[in-house]
C-alpha atoms as a printed R data frame, in Angstrom:
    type eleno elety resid chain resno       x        y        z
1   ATOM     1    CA   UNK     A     1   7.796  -97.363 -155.682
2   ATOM     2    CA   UNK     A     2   6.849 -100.474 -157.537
3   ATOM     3    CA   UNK     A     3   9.316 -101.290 -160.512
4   ATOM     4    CA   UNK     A     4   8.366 -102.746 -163.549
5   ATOM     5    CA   UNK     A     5   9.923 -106.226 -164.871
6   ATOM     6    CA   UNK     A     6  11.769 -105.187 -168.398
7   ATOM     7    CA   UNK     A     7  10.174 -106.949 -170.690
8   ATOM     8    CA   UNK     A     8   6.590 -105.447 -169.461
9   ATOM     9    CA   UNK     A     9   8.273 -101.649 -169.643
10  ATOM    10    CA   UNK     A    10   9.290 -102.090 -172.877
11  ATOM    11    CA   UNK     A    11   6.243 -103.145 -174.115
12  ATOM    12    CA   UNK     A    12   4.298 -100.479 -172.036
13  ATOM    13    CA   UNK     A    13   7.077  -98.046 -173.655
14  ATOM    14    CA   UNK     A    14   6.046  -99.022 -177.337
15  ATOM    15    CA   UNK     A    15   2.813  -96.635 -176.778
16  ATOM    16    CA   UNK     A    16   0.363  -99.764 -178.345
17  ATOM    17    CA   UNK     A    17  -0.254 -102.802 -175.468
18  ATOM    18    CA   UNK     A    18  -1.858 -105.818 -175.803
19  ATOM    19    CA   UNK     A    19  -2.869 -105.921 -172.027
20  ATOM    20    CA   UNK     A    20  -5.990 -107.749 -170.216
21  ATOM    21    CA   UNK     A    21  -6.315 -108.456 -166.426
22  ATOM    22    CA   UNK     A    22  -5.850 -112.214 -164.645
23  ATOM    23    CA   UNK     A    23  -7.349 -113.076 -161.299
24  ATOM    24    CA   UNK     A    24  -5.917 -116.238 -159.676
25  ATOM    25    CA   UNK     A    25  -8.624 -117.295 -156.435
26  ATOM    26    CA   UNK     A    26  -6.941 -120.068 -153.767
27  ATOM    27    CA   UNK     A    27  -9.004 -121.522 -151.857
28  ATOM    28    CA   UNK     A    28  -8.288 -121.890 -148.154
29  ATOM    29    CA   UNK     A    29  -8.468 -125.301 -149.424
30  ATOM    30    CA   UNK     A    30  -5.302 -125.233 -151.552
31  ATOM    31    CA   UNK     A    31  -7.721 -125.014 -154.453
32  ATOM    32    CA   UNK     A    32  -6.688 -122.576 -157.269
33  ATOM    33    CA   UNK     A    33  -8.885 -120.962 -160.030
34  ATOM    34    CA   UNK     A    34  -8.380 -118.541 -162.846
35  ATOM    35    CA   UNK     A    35  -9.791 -115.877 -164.704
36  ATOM    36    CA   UNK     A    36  -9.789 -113.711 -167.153
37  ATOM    37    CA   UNK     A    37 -11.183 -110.897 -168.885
38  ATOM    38    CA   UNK     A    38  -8.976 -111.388 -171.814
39  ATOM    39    CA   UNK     A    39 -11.176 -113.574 -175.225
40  ATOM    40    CA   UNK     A    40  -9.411 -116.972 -174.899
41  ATOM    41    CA   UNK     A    41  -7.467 -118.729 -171.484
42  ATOM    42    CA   UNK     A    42  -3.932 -117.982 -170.586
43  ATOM    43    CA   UNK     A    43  -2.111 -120.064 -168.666
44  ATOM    44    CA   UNK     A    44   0.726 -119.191 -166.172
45  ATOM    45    CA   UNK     A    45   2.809 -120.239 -162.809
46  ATOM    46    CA   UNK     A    46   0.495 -124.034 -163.055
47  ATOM    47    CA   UNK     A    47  -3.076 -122.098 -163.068
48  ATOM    48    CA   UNK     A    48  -5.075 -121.572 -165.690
49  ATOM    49    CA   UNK     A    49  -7.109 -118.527 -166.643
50  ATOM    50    CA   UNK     A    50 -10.554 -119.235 -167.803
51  ATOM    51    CA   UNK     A    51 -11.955 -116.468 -170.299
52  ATOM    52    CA   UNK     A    52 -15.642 -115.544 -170.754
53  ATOM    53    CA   UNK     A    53 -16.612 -115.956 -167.284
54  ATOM    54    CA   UNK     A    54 -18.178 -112.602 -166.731
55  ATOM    55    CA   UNK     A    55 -15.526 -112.245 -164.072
56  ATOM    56    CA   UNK     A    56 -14.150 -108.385 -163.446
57  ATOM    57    CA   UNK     A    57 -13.235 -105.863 -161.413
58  ATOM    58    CA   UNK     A    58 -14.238 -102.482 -159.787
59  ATOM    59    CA   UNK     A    59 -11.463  -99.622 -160.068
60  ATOM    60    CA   UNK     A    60  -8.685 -100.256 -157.907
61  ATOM    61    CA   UNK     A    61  -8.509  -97.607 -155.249
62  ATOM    62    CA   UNK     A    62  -4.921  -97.318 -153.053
63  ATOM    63    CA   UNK     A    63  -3.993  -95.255 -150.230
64  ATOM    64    CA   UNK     A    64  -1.236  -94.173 -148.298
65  ATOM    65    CA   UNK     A    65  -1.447  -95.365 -144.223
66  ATOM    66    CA   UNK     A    66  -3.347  -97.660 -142.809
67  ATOM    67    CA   UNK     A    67  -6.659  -97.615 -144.566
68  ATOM    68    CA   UNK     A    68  -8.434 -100.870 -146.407
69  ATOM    69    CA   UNK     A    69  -8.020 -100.775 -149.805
70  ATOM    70    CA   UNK     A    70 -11.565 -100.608 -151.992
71  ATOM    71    CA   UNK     A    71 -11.767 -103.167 -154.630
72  ATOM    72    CA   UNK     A    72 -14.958 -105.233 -155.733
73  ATOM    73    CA   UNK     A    73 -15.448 -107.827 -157.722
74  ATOM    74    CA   UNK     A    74 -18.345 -108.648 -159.962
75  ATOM    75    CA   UNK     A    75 -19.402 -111.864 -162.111
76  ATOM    76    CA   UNK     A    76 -22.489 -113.854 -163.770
77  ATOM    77    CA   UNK     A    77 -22.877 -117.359 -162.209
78  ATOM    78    CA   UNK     A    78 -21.633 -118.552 -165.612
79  ATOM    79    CA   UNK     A    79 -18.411 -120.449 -164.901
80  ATOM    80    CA   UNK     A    80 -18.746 -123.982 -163.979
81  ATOM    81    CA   UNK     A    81 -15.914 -123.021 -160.750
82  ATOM    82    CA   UNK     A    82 -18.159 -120.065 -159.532
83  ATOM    83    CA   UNK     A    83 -21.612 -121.588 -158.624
84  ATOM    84    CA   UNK     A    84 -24.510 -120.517 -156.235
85  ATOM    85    CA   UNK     A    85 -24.202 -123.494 -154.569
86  ATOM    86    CA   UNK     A    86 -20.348 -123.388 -154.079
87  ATOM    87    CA   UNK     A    87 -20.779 -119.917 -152.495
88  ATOM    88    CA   UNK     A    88 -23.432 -120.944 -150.019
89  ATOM    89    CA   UNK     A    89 -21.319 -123.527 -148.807
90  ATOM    90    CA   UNK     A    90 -18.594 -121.080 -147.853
91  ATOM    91    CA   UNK     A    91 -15.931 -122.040 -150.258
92  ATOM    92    CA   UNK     A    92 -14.945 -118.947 -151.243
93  ATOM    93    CA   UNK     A    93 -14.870 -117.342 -147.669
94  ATOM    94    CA   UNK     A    94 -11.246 -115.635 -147.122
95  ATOM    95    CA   UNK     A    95  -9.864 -116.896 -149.795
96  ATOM    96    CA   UNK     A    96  -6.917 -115.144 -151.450
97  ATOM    97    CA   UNK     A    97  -6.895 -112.988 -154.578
98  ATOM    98    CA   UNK     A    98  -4.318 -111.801 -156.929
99  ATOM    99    CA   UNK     A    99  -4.639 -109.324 -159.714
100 ATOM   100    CA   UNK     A   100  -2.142 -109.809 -162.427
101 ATOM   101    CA   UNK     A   101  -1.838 -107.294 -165.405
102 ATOM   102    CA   UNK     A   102  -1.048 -109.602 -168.471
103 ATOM   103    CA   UNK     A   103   0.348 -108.989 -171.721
104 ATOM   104    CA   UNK     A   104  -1.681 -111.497 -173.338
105 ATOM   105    CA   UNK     A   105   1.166 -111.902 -176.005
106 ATOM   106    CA   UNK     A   106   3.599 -112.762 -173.934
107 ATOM   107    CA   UNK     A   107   2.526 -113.908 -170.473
108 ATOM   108    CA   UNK     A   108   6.181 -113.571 -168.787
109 ATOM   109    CA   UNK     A   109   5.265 -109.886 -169.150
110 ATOM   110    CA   UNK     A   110   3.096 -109.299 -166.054
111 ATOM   111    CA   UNK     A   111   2.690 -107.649 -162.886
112 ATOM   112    CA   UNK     A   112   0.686 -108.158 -159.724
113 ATOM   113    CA   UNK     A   113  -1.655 -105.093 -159.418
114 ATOM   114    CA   UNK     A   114  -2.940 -105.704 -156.277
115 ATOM   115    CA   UNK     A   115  -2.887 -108.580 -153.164
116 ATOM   116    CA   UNK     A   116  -6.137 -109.595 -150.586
117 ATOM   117    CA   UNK     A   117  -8.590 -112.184 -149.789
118 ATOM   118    CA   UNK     A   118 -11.939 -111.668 -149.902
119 ATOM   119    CA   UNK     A   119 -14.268 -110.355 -147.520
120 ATOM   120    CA   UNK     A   120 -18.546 -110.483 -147.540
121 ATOM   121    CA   UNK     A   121 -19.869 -111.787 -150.819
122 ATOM   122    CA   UNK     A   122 -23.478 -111.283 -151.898
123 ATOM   123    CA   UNK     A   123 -25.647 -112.815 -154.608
124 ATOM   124    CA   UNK     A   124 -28.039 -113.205 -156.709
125 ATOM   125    CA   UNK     A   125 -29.509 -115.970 -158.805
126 ATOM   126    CA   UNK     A   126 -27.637 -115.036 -161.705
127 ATOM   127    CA   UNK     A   127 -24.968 -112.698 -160.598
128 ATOM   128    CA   UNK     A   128 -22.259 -112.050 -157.565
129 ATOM   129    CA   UNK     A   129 -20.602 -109.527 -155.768
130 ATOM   130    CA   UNK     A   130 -17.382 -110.046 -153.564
131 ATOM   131    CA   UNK     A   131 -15.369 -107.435 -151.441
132 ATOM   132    CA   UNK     A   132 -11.833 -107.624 -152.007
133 ATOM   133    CA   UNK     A   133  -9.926 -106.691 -148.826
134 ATOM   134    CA   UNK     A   134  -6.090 -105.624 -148.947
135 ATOM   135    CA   UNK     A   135  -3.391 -106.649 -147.071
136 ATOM   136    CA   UNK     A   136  -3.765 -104.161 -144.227
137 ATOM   137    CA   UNK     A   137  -7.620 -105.304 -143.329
138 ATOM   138    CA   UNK     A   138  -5.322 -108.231 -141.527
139 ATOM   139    CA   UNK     A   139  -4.257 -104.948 -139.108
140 ATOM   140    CA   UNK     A   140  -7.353 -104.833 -137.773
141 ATOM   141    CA   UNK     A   141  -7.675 -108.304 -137.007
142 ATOM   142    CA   UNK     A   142  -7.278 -109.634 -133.367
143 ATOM   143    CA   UNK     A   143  -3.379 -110.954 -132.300
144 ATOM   144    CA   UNK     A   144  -2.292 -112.475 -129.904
145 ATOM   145    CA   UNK     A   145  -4.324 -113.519 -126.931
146 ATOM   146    CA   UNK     A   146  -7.359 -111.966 -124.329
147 ATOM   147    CA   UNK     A   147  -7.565 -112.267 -120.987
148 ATOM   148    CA   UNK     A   148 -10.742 -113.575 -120.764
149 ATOM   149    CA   UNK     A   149 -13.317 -116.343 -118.831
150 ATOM   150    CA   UNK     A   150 -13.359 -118.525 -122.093
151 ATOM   151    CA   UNK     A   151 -11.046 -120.825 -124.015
152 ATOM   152    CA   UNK     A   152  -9.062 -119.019 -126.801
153 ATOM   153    CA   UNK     A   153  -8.020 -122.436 -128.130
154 ATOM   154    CA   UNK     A   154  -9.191 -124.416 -130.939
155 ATOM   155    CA   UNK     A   155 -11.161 -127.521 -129.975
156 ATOM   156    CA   UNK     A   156  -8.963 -130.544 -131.587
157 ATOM   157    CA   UNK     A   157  -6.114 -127.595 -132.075
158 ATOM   158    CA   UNK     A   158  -1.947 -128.269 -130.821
159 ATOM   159    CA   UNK     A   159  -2.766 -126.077 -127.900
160 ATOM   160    CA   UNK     A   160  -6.070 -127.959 -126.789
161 ATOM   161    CA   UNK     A   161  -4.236 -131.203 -127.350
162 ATOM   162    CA   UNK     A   162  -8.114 -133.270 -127.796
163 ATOM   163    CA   UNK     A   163  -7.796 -135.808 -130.294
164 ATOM   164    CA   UNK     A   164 -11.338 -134.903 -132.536
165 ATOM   165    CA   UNK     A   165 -10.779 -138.505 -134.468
166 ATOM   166    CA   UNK     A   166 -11.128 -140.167 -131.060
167 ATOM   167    CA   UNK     A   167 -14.259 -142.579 -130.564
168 ATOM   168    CA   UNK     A   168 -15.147 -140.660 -127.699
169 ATOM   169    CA   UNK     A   169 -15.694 -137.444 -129.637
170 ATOM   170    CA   UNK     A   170 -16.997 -138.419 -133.004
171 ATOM   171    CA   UNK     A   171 -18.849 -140.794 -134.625
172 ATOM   172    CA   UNK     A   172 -19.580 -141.467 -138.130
173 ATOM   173    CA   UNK     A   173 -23.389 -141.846 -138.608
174 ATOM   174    CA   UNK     A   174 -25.756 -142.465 -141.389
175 ATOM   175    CA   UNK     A   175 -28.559 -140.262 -142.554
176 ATOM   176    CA   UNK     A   176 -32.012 -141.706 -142.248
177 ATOM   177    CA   UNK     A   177 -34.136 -138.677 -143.670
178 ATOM   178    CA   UNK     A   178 -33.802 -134.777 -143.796
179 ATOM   179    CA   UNK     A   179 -35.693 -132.270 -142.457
180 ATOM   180    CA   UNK     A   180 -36.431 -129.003 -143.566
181 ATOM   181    CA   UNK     A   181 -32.661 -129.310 -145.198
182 ATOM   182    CA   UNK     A   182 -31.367 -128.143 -141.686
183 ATOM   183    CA   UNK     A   183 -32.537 -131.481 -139.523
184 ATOM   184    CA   UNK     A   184 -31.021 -135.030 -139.985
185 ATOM   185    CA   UNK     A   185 -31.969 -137.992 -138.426
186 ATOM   186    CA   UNK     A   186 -29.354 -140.413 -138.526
187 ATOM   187    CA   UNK     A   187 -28.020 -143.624 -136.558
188 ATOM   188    CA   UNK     A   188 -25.672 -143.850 -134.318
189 ATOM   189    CA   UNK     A   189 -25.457 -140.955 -131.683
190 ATOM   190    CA   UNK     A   190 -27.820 -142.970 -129.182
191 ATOM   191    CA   UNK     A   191 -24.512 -143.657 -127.022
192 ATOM   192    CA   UNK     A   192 -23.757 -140.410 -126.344
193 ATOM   193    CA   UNK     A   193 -25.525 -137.443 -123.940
194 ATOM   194    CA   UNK     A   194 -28.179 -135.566 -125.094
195 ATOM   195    CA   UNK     A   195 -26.313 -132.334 -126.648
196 ATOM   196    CA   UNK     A   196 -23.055 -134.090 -126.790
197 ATOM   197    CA   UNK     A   197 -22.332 -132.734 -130.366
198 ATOM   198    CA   UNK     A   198 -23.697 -128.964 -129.620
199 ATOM   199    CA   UNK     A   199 -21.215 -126.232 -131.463
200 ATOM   200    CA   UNK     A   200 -19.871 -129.408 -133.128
201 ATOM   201    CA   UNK     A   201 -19.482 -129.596 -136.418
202 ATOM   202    CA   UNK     A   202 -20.841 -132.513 -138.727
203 ATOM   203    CA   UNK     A   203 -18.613 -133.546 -142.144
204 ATOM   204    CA   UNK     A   204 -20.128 -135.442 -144.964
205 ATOM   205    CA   UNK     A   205 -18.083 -138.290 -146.114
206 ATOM   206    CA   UNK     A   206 -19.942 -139.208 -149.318
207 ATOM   207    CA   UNK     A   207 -22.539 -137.763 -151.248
208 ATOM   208    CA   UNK     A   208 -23.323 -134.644 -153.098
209 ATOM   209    CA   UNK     A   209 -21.814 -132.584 -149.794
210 ATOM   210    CA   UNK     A   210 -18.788 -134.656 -149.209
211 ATOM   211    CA   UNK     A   211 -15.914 -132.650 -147.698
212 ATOM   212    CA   UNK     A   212 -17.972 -129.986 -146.467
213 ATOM   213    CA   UNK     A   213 -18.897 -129.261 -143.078
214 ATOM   214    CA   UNK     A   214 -21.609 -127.064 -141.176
215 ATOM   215    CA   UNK     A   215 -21.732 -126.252 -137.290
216 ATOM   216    CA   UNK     A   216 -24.362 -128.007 -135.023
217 ATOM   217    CA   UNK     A   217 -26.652 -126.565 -133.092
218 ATOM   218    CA   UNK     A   218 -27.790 -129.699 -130.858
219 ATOM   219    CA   UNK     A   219 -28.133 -132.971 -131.168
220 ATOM   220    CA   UNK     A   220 -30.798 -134.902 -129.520
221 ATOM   221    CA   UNK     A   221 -32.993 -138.672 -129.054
222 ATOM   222    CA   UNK     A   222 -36.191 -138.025 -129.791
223 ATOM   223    CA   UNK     A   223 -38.424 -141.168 -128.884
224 ATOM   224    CA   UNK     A   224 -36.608 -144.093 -130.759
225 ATOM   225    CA   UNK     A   225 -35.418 -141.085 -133.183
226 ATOM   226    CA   UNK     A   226 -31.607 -139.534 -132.906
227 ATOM   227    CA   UNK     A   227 -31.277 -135.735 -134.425
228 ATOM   228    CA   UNK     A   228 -28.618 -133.622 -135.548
229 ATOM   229    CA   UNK     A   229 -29.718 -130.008 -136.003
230 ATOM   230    CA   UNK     A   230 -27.325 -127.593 -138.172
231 ATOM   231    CA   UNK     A   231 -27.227 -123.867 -137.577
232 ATOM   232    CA   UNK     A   232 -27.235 -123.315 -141.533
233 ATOM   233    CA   UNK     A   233 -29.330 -125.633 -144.145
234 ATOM   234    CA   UNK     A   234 -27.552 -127.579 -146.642
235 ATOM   235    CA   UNK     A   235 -26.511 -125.961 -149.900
236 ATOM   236    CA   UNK     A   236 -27.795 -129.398 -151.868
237 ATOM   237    CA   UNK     A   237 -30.082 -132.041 -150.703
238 ATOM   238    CA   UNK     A   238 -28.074 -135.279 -149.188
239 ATOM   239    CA   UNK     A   239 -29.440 -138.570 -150.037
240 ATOM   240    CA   UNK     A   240 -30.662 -141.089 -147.702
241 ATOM   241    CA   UNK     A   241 -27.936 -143.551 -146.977
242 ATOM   242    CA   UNK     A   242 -25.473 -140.703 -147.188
243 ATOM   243    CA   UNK     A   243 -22.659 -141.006 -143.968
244 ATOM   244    CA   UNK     A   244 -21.784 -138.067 -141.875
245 ATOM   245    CA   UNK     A   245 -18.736 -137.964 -139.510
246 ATOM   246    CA   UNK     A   246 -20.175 -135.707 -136.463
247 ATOM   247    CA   UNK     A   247 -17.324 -134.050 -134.034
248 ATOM   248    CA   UNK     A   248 -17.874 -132.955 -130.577
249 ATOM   249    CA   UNK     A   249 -18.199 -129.189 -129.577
250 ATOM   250    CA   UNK     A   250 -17.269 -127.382 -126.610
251 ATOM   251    CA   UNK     A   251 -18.897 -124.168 -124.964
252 ATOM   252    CA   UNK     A   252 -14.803 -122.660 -123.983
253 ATOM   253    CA   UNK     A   253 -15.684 -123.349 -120.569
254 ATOM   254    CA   UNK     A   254 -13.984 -124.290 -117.462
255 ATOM   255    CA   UNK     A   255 -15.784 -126.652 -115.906
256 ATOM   256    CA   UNK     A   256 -16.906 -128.493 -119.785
257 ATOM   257    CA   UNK     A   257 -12.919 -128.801 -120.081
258 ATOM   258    CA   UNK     A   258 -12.921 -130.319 -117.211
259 ATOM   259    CA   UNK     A   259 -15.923 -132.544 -117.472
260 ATOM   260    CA   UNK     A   260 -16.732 -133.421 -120.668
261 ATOM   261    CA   UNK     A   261 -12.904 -133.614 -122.081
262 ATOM   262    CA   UNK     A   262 -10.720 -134.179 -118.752
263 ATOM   263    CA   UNK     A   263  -8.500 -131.644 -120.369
264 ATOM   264    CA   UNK     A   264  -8.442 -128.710 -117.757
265 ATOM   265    CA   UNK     A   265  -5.141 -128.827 -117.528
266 ATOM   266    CA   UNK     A   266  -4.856 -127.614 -121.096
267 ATOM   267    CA   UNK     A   267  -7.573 -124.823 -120.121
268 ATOM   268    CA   UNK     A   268  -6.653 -121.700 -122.413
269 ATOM   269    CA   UNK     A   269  -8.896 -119.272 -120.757
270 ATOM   270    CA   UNK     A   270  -8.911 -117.602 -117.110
271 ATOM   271    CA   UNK     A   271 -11.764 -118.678 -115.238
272 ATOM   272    CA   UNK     A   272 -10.844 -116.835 -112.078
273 ATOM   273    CA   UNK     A   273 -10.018 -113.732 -113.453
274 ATOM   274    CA   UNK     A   274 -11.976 -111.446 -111.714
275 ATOM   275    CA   UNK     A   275 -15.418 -109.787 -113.008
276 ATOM   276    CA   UNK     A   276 -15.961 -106.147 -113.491
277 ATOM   277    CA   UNK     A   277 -18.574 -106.402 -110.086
278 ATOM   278    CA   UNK     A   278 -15.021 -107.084 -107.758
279 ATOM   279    CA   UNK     A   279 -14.091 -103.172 -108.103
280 ATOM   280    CA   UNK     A   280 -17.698 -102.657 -107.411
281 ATOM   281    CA   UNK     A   281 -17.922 -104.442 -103.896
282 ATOM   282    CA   UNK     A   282 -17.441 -102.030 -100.795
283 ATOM   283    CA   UNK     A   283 -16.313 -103.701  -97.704
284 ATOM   284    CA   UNK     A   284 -19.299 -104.439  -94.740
285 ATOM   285    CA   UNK     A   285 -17.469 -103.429  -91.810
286 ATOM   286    CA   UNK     A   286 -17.548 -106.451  -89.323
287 ATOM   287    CA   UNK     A   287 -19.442 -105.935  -86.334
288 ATOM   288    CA   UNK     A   288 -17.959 -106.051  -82.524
C-alpha cells in the first residue's frame, strides 16, 4: 500500500486541492526536462517544470502480477526541449519518466504516481505519441548471458577490452559533401580496408549534429572518392567542413576477433558450440 507524505494527506483531506501533474524526462544522457500541465512552471528537486507545452498523459492503468503497465503520453511539438528533430535523432529513446502529483501551492506536497522509461514513440509534424513502459517491462528483458556462436560483448566495452579511441580503430575525418543525407564523402579513411568501419558507428564533433552518432553501414574508396554510408539519414543537414570521428565495427565473430582486433582471447561468444545439424548426423558404419 502506498502511504501518503502528511502534508499531501492533509491537504487531500481538506475536500478542495489545488493539484496538477509534473513529468520529469532524463535522458540516457544525464539530461533532465520538465513538464507540466499546471498554467505557470514549478520548480522542484533542481528541475524545472515547463507549463504550456501541450505535454499530458493517458489514464494510468495498474495491475497486480507481472503485466506492463499502460500509460501514453501525448504532446504538440510546441516546446523548444521536445522537437521533431530531437526525436529522430533518438534522444528520447529509453529514457526515464516520472509522474509526480503536485500541489501546485506547495510543491513539498507531492507524490510519484507512477515510474518507467519510454518505449516506441511516433509522430507527426505537429504532434507526438510515446509509450510509457513500467518497471516490470525490464522482466522481460534478456539477463544474463546466451550460449551462442556470436560475441555478447560490447565492442570498446570492459569485457572486450578494445580501446575504440585507438588510431587503429578510428579516425576523425572531414566531410567533403552529402549525399542523399545518408552518404558522406569525407577524407581520411583511404588508410584503412575497404569496409573497415562496417556496423561502426560515426560521431559528429562539430556542427549542427555534434554529439550524436548513427551506425554505418559500409564504408568504401570509390575512385579517388572515400564513403561513409549510414544505415539512418541525418536528422539535420551537416555542413561541408563539418568533422566526424568514425569508430570501427565488428560482425561478433570469431575469426574478425581474431583478425581484425587480435583480441580472441577476449572472445565472448562460443564458436565451437555445436550446431543443431550434430544431433542430426547418423554414424556411416566403416567398412571392413
Amino acid at each position: 500500500m502506498r502511504t501518503l507524505p502528511a502534508g499531501l494527506a492533509a491537504h487531500l483531506a481538506t475536500g478542495t486541492t489545488t493539484l496538477c501533474n509534473c513529468w520529469r524526462v532524463t535522458l540516457t544522457s544525464g539530461e533532465k526536462l520538465g513538464f507540466t500541465d499546471h498554467d505557470r512552471e514549478l520548480t522542484f528537486d533542481g528541475t524545472t517544470f515547463e507549463a504550456d507545452s501541450g505535454f499530458s498523459a493517458t489514464e494510468i492503468e495498474s495491475s497486480l502480477g507481472l503485466a506492463v503497465d499502460n500509460l501514453e503520453a501525448h504532446g504538440a511539438l510546441s516546446s523548444a526541449r521536445i522537437s521533431e528533430t530531437r526525436i529522430s535523432a533518438g534522444d528520447f529513446d529509453d529514457a526515464q519518466v516520472e509522474i509526480w502529483q503536485v500541489n501546485w501551492q506547495d510543491v513539498t506536497q507531492r507524490l510519484l504516481v507512477k515510474f518507467g522509461h519510454i518505449g516506441e514513440i511516433s509522430r507527426g509534424q505537429y504532434h507526438f505519441q510515446a509509450e510509457l513502459r513500467g518497471i516490470s517491462h525490464e522482466l522481460g528483458q534478456q539477463k544474463g548471458r546466451l550460449l551462442q556462436h556470436g560475441c555478447d560483448a560490447v565492442l570498446g566495452d570492459a569485457r572486450c577490452g578494445i580501446n575504440l579511441l585507438s588510431s587503429s580503430y578510428s579516425v576523425v575525418v572531414q566531410v567533403v559533401s552529402i549525399d542523399a543525407m545518408r552518404i558522406l564523402k569525407v577524407t581520411g579513411i583511404s588508410s584503412f580496408a575497404r569496409g573497415f568501419f562496417a556496423n561502426g558507428t560515426a560521431q559528429f564533433t562539430t556542427g549542427v549534429n555534434a554529439g550524436r552518432k548513427w551506425q554505418i553501414k559500409f564504408s568504401r574508396i570509390v575512385g579517388t572518392s572515400e564513403e561513409i554510408e549510414l544505415w539512418q539519414p541525418l536528422v539535420q543537414a551537416s555542413a561541408v567542413g563539418d568533422y566526424v570521428r568514425v569508430t570501427a565495427g565488428c560482425d561478433k565473430q570469431f575469426a574478425t576477433c581474431k583478425s581484425k582486433f587480435n583480441n580472441g582471447l577476449n572472445f565472448r561468444g562460443f564458436p565451437h558450440i555445436p550446431g543443431n545439424d550434430k544431433i542430426m548426423r547418423v554414424g556411416i558404419p566403416k567398412e571392413d
